[in-house]
C-alpha positions as CSV (number, residue, x, y, z in Angstrom):
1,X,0.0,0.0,0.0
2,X,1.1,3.4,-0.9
3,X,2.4,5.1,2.7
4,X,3.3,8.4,2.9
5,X,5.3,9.4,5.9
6,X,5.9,12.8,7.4
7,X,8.4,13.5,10.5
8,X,7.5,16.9,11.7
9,X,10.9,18.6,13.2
10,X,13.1,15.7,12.7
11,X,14.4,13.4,10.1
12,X,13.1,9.8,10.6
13,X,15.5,6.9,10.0
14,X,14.9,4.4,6.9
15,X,14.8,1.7,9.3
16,X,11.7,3.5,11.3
17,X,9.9,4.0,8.2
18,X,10.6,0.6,6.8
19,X,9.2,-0.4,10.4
20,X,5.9,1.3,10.1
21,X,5.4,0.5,6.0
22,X,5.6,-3.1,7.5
23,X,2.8,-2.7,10.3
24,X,0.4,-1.1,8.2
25,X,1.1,-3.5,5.3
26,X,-0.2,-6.2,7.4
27,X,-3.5,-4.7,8.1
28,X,-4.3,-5.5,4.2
29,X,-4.6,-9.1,5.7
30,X,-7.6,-7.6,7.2
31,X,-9.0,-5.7,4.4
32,X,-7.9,-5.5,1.3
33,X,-9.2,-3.1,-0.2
34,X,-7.2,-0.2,1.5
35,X,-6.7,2.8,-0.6
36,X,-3.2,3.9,0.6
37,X,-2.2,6.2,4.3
38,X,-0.5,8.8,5.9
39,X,1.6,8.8,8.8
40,X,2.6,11.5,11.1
41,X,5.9,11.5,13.6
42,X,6.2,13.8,15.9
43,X,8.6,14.5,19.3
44,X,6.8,16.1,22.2
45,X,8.6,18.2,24.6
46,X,6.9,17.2,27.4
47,X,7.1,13.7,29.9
48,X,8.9,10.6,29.0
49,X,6.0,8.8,26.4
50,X,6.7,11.9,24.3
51,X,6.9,10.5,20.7
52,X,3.5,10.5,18.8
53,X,2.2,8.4,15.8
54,X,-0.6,9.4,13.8
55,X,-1.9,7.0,11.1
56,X,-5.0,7.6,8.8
57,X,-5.6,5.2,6.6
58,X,-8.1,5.7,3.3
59,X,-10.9,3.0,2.8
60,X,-13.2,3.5,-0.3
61,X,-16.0,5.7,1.0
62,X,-14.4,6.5,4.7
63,X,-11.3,6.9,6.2
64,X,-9.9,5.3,9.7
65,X,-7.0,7.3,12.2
66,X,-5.3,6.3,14.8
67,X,-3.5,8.8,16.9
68,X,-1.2,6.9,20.2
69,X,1.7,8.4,22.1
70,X,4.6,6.2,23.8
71,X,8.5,5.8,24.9
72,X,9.1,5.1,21.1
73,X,8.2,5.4,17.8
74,X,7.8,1.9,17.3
75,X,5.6,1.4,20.9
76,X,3.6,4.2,19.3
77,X,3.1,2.9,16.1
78,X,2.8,-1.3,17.6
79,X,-0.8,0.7,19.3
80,X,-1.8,2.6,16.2
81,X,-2.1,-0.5,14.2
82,X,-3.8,-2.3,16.3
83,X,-6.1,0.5,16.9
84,X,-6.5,0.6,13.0
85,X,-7.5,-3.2,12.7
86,X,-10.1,-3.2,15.5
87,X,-11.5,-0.2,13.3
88,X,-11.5,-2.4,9.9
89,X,-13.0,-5.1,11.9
90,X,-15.7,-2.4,12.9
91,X,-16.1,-1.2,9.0
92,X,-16.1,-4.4,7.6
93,X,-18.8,-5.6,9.3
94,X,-20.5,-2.3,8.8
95,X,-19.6,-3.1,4.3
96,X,-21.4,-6.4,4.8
97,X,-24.4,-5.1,6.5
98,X,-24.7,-2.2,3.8
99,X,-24.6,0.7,5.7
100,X,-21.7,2.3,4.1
């Protein structure tokens, strides 16, 4: 799926990104017919979970986010996935019923 991934006042690592394409790659098992996402890194100032992943993915006719906060990018982005696939679970079910 087509990712696009934005680091707001840093410059995220190839391994990070490869890291996140990954996670959200394997949410397709879910639902294929994802149209493509964004993702948005960003450092807090403030406490120790201070490193924030935003994910919004596009479905046909609706679009999912996830928006988690943790020690690390990766921590961050482990919860935003899984936050995404409860939601396809949710919208799928909502496809096959016919009220989307």
């Amino acid at each position: 799926m087509k990712l696009q991934v934005h680091s707001i006042h840093f410059d995220a690592d190839r391994k990070l990104i490869d890291f996140i394409q990954r996670k959200v790659d394997k949410l397709e098992t879910f639902y294929d017919r994802l149209v493509d996402g964004e993702v948005y890194l960003r450092l807090n100032n403030e406490g120790i979970e201070n490193k924030t992943v935003e994910i919004k993915l596009n479905v046909p006719g609706s679009q999912l986010f996830a928006k988690e906060q943790a020690r690390s990018f990766e921590a961050a982005a482990d919860m935003a996935t899984e936050a995404l696939r409860n939601q396809i679970k949710k919208f799928k079910t909502k496809v096959k019923a016919g009220r989307v």
